[in-house]
Chimera marker file (.cmm) of the C-alpha trace (Angstrom):
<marker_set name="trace">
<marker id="1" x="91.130" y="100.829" z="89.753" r="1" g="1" b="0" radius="0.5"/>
<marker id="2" x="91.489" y="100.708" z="85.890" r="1" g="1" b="0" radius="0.5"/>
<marker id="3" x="95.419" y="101.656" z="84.470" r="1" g="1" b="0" radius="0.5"/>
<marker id="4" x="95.091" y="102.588" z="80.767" r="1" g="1" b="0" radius="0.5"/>
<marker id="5" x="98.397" y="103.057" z="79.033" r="1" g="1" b="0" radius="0.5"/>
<marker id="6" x="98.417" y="104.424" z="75.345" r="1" g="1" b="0" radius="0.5"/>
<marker id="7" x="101.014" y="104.275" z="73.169" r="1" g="1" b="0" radius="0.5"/>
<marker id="8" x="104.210" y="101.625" z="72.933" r="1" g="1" b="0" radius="0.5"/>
<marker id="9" x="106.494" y="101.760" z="76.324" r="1" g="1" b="0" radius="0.5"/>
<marker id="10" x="106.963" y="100.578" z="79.584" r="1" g="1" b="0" radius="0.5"/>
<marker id="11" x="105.260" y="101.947" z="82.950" r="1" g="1" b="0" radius="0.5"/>
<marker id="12" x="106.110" y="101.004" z="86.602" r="1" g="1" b="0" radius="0.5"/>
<marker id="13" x="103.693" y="101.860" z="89.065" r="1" g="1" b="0" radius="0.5"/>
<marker id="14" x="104.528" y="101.611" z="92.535" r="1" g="1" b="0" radius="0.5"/>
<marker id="15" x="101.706" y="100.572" z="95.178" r="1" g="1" b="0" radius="0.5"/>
<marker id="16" x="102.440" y="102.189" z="98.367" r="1" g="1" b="0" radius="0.5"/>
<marker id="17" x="101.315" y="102.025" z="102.437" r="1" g="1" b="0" radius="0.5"/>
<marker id="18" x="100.566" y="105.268" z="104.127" r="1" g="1" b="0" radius="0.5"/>
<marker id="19" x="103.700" y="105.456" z="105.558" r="1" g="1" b="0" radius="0.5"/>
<marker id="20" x="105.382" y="105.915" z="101.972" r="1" g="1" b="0" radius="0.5"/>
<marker id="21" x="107.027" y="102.418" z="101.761" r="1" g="1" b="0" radius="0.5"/>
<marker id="22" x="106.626" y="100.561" z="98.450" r="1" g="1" b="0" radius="0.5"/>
<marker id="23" x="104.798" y="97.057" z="98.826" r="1" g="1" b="0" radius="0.5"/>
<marker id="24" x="104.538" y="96.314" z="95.515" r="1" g="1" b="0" radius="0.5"/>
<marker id="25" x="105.739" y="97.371" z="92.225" r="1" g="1" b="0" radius="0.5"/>
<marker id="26" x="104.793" y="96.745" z="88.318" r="1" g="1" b="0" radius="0.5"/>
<marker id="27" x="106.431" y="97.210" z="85.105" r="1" g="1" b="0" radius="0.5"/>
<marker id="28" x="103.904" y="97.177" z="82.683" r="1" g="1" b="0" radius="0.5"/>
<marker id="29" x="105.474" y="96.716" z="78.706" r="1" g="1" b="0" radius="0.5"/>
<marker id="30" x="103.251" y="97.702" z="75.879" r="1" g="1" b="0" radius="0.5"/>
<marker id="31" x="104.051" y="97.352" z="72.020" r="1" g="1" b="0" radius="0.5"/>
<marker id="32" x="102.685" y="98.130" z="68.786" r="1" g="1" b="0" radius="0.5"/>
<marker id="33" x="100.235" y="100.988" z="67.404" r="1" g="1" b="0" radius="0.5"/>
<marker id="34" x="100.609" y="103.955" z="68.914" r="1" g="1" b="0" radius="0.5"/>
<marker id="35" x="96.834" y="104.170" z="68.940" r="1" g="1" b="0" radius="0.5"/>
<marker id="36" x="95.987" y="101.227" z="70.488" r="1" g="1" b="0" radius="0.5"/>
<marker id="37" x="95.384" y="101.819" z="74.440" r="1" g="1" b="0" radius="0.5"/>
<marker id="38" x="96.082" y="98.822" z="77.308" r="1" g="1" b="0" radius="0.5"/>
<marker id="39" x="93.888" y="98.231" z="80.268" r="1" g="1" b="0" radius="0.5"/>
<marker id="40" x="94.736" y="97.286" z="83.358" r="1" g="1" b="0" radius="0.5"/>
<marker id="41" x="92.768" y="96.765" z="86.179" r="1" g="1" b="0" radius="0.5"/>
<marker id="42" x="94.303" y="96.786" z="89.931" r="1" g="1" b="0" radius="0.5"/>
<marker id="43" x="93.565" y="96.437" z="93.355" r="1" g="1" b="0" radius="0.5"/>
<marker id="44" x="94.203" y="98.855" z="95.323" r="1" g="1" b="0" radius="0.5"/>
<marker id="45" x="94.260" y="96.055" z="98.475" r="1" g="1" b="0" radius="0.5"/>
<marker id="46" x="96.686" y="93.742" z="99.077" r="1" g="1" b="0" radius="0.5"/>
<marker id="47" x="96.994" y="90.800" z="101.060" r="1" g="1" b="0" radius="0.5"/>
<marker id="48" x="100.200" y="90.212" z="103.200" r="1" g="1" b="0" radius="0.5"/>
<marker id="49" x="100.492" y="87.611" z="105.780" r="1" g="1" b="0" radius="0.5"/>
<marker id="50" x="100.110" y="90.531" z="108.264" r="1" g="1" b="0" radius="0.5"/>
<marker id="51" x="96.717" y="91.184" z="107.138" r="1" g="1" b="0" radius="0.5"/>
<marker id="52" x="95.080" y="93.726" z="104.215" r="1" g="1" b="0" radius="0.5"/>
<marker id="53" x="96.698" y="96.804" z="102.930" r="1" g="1" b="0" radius="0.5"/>
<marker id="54" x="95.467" y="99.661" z="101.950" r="1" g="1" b="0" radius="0.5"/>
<marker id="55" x="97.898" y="101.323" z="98.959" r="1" g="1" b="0" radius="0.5"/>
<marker id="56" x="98.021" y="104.563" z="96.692" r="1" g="1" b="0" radius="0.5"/>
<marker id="57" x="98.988" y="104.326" z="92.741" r="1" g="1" b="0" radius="0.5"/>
<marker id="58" x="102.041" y="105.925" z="92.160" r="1" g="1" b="0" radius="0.5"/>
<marker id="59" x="102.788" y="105.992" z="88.315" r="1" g="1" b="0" radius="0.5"/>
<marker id="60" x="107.257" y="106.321" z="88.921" r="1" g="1" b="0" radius="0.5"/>
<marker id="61" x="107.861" y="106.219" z="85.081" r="1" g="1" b="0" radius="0.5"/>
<marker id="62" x="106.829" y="106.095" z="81.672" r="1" g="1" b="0" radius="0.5"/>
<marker id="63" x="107.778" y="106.096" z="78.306" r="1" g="1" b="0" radius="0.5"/>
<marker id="64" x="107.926" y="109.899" z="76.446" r="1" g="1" b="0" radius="0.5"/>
<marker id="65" x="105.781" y="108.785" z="73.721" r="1" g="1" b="0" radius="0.5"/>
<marker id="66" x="102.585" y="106.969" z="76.625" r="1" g="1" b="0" radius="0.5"/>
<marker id="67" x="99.757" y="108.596" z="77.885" r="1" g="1" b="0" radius="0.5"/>
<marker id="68" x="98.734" y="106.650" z="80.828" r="1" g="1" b="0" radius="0.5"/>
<marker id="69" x="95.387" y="107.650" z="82.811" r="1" g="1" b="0" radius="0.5"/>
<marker id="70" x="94.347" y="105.834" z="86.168" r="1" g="1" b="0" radius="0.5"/>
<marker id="71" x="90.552" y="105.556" z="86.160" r="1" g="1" b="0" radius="0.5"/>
<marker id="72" x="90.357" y="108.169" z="83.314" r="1" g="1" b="0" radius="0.5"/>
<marker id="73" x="91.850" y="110.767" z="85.132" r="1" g="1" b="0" radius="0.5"/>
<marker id="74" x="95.858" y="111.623" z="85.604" r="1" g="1" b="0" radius="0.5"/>
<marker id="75" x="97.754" y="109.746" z="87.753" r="1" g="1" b="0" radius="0.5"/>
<marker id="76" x="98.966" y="112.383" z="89.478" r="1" g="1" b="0" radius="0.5"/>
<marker id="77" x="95.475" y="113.471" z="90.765" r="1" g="1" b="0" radius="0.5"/>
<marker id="78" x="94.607" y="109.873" z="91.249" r="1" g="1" b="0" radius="0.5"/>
<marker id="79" x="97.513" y="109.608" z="93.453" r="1" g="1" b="0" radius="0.5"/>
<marker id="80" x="97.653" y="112.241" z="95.968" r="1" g="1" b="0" radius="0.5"/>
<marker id="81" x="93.441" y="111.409" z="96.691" r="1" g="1" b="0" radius="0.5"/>
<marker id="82" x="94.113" y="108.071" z="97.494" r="1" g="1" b="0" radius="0.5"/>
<marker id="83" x="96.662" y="108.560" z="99.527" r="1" g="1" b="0" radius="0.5"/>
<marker id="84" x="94.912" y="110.894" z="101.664" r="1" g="1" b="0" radius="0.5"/>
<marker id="85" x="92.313" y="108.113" z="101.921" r="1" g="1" b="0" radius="0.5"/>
<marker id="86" x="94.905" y="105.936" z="103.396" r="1" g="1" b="0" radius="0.5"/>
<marker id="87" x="96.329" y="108.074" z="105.628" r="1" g="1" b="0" radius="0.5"/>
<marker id="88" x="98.877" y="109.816" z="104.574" r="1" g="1" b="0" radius="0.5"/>
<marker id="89" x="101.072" y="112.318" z="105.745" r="1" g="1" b="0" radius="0.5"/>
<marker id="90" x="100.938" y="115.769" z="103.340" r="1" g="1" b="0" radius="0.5"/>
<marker id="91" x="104.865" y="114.950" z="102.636" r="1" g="1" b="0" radius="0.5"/>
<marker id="92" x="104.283" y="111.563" z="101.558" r="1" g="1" b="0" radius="0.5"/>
<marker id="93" x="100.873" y="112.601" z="99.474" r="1" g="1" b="0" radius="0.5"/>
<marker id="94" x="103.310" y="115.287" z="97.470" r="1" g="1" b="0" radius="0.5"/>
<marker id="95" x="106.055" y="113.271" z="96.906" r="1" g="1" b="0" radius="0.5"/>
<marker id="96" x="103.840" y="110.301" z="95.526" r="1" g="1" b="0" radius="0.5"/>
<marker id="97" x="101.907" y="112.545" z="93.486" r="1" g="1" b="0" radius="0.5"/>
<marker id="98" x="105.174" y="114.011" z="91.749" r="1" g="1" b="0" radius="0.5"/>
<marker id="99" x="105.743" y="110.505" z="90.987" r="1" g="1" b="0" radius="0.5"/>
<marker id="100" x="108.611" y="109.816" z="93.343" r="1" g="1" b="0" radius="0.5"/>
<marker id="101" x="108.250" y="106.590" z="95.843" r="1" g="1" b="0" radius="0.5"/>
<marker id="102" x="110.686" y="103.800" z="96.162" r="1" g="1" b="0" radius="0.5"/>
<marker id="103" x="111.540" y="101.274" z="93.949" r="1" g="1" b="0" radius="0.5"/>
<marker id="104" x="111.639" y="97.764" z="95.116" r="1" g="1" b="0" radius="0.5"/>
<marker id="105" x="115.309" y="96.088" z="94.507" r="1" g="1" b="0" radius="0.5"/>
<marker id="106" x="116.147" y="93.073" z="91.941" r="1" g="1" b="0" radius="0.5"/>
<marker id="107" x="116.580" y="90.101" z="93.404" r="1" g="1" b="0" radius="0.5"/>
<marker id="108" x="119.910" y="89.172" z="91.698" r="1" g="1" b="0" radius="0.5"/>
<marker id="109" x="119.721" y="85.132" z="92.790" r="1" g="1" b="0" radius="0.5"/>
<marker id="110" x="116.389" y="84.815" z="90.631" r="1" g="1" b="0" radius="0.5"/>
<marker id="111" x="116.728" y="85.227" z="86.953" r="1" g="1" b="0" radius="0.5"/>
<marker id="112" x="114.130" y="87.679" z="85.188" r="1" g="1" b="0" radius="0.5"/>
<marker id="113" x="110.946" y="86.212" z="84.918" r="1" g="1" b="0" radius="0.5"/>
<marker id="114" x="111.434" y="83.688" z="87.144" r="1" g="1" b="0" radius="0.5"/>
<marker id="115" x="108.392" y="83.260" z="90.151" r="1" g="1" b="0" radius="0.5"/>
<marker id="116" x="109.387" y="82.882" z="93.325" r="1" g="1" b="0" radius="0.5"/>
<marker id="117" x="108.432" y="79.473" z="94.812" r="1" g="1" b="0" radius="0.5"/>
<marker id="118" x="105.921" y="80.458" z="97.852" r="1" g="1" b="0" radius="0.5"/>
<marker id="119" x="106.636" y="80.237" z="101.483" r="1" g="1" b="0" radius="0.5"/>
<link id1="1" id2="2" r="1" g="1" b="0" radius="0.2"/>
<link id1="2" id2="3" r="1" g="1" b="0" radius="0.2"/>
<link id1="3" id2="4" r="1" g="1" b="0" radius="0.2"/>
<link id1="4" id2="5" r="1" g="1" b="0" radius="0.2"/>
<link id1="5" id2="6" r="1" g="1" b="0" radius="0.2"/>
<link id1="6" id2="7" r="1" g="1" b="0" radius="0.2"/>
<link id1="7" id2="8" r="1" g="1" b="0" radius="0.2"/>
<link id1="8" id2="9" r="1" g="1" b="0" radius="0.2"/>
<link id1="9" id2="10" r="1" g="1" b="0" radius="0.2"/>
<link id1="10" id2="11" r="1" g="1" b="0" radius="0.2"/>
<link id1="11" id2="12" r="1" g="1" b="0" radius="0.2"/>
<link id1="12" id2="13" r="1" g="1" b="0" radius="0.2"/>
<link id1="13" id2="14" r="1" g="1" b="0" radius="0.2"/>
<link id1="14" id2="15" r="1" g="1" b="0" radius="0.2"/>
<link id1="15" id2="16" r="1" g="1" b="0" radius="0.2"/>
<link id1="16" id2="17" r="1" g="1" b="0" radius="0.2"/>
<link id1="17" id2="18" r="1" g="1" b="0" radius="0.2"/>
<link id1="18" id2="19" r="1" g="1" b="0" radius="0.2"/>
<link id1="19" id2="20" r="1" g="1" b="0" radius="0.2"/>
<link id1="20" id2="21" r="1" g="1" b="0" radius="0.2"/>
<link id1="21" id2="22" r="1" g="1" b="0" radius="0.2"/>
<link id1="22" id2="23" r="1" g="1" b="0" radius="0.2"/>
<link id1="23" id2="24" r="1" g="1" b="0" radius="0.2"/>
<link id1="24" id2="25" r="1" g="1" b="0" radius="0.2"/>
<link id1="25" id2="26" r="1" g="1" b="0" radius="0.2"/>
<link id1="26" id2="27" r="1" g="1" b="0" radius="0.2"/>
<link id1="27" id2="28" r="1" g="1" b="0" radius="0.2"/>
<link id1="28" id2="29" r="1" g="1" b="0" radius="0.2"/>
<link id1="29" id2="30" r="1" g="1" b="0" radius="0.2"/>
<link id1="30" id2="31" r="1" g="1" b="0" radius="0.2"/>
<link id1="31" id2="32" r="1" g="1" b="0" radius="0.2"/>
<link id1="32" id2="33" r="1" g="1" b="0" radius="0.2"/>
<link id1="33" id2="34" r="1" g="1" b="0" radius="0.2"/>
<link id1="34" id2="35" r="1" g="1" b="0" radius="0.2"/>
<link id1="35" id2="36" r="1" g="1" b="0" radius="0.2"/>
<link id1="36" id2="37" r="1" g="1" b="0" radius="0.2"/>
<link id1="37" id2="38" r="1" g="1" b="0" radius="0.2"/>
<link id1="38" id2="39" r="1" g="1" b="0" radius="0.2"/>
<link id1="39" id2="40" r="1" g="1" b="0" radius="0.2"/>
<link id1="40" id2="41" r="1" g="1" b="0" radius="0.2"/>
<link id1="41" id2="42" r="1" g="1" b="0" radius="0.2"/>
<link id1="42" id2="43" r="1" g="1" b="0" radius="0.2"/>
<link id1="43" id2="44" r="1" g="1" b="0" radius="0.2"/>
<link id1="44" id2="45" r="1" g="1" b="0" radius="0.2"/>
<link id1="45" id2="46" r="1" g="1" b="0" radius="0.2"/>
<link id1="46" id2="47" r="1" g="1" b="0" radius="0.2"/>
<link id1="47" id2="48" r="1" g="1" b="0" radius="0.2"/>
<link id1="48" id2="49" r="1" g="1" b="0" radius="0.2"/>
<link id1="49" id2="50" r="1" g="1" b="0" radius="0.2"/>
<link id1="50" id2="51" r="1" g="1" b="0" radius="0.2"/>
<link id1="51" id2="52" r="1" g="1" b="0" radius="0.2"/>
<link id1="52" id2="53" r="1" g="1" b="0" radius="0.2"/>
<link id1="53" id2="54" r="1" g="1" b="0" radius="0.2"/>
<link id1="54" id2="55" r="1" g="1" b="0" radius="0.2"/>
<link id1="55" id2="56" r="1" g="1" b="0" radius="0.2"/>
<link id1="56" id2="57" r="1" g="1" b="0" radius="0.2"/>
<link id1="57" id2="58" r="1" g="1" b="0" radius="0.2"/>
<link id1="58" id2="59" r="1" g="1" b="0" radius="0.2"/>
<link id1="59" id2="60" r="1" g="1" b="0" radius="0.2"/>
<link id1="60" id2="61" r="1" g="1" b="0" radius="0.2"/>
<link id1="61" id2="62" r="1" g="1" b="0" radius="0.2"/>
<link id1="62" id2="63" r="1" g="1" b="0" radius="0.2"/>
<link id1="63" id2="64" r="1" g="1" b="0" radius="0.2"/>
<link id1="64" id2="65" r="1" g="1" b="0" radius="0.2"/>
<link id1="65" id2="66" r="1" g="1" b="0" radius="0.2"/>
<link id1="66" id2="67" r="1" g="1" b="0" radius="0.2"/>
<link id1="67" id2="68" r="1" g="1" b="0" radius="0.2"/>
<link id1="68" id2="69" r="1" g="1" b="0" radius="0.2"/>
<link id1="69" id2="70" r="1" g="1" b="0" radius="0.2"/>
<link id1="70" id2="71" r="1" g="1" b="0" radius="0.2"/>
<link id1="71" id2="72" r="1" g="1" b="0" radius="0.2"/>
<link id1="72" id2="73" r="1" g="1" b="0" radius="0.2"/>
<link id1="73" id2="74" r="1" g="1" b="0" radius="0.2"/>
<link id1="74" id2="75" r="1" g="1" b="0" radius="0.2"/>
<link id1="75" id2="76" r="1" g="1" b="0" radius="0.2"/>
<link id1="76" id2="77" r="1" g="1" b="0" radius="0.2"/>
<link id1="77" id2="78" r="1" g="1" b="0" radius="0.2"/>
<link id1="78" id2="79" r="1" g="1" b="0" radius="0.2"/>
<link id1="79" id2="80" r="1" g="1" b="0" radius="0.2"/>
<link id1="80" id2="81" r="1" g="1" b="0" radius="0.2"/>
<link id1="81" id2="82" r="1" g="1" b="0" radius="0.2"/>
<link id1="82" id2="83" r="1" g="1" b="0" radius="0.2"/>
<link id1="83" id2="84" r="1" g="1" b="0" radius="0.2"/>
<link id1="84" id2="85" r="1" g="1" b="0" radius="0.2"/>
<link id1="85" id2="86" r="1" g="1" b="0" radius="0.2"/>
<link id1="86" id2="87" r="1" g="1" b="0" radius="0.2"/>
<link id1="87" id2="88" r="1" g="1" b="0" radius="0.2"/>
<link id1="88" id2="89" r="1" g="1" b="0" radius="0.2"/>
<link id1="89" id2="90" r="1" g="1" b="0" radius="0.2"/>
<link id1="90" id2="91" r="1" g="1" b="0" radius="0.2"/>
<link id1="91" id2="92" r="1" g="1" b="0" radius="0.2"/>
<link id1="92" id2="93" r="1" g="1" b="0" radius="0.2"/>
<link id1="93" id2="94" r="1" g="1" b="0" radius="0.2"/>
<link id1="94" id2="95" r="1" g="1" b="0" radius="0.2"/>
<link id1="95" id2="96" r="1" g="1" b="0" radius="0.2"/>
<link id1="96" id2="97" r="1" g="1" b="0" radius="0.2"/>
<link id1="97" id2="98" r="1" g="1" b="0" radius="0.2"/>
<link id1="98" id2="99" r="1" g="1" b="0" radius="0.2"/>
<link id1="99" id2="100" r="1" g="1" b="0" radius="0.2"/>
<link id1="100" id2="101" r="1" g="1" b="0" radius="0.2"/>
<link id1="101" id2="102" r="1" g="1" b="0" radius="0.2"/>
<link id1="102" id2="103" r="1" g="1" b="0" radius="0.2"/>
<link id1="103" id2="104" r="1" g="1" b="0" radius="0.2"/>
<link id1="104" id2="105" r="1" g="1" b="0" radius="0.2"/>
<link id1="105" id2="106" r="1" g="1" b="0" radius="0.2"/>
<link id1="106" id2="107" r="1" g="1" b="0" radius="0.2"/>
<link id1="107" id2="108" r="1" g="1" b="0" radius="0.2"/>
<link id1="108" id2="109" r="1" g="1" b="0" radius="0.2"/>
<link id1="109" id2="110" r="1" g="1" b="0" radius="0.2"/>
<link id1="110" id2="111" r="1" g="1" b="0" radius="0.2"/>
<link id1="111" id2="112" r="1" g="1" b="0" radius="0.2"/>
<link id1="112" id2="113" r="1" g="1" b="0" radius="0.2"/>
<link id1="113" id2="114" r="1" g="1" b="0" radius="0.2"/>
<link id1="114" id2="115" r="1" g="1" b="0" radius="0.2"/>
<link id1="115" id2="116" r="1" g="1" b="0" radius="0.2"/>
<link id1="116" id2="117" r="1" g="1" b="0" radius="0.2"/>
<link id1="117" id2="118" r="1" g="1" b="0" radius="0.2"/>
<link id1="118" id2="119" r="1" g="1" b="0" radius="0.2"/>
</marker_set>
């Protein structure tokens, strides 16, 4: 899947299961014309040690000023399709597609930026 955000701002997409639960999140920063678009492209299957994941896009905030599009169409639309692809309950598909999932907490031992060493 392709994110295009237009316009200076920050985005944070949320990637969720069928059950709702957030596996992964993004912030997404973009500066300078207000013309100028960014692309993004995403998988929409993660990896965990438990196996492959299915997720749904769910687009949690944005800046007032952005227009931000998953694969050229609104998020919103985007959102509630792919999570009945996945599985998901008619709850969860609403709530997702209103833009309204879980964000993941800060870990406050690891500065910003910083990657975590791997397991």
């Amino acid at each position: 899947m392709e994110i295009m955000i237009k316009g200076p701002g920050q985005v944070t997409i949320c990637f969720i299961d069928s059950s709702g639960k957030t596996l992964l999140q993004e912030r997404l920063r973009s500066g300078g014309s207000p013309n100028v678009a960014a692309r993004r492209p995403v998988s929409l299957l993660l990896h965990t040690r438990n196996g492959h994941v299915t997720v749904a896009p769910v687009l949690v905030e944005h800046g007032e000023k952005q227009q931000v599009t998953f694969d050229g169409d609104e998020p919103a639309a985007i959102t509630r399709r792919r999570c009945r692809e996945i599985g998901c309950s008619d709850a969860v598909a609403g709530e997702a597609a209103r833009g309204r999932a879980a964000l993941l907490r800060s870990d406050p031992a690891r500065p910003p930026g910083e990657i975590p060493d791997r397991p």
